[in-house]
C-alpha positions as CSV (number, residue, x, y, z in Angstrom):
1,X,-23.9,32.1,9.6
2,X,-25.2,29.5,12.0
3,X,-22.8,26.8,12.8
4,X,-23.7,22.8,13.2
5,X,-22.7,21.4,16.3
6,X,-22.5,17.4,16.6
7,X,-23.8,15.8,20.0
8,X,-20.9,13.6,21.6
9,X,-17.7,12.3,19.5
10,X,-16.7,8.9,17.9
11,X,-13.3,7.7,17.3
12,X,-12.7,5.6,14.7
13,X,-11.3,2.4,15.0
14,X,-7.8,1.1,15.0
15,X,-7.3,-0.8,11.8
16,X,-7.3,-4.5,12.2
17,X,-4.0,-6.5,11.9
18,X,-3.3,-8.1,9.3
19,X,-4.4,-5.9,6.7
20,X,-3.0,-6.2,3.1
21,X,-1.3,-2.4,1.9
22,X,-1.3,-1.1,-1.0
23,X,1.6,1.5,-1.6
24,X,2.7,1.4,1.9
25,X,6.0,0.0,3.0
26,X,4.4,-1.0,6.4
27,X,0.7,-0.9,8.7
28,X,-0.5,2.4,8.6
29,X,-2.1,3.7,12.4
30,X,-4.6,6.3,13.0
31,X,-1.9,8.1,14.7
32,X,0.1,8.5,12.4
33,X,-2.6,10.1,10.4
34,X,-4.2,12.5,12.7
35,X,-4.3,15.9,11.1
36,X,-4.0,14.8,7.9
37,X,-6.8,14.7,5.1
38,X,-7.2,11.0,4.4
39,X,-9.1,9.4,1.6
40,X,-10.2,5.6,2.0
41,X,-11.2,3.8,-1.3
42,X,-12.5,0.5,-0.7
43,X,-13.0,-1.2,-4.2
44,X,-14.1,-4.9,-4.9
45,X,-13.4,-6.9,-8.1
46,X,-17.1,-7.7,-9.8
């Protein structure tokens, strides 16, 4: 089976300060996630 191999590597971004949390007793980091499976849902009121 052929694998896919990516050309260079991006890092995401810290997140900003000053972020509202929901369900989170404090500012999350990237760090603190690293090796984790992390889902982001970004939702607006319409």
């Amino acid at each position: 089976m052929p694998t896919t191999q990516y050309a260079g590597k991006v890092n995401a971004p810290e997140f900003p300060a000053g972020l509202d949390w929901l369900n989170s007793e404090r500012p999350v980091t990237l760090r603190e996630l690293r090796g984790k499976l992390v889902i982001l849902d970004f939702w607006t009121y319409c």
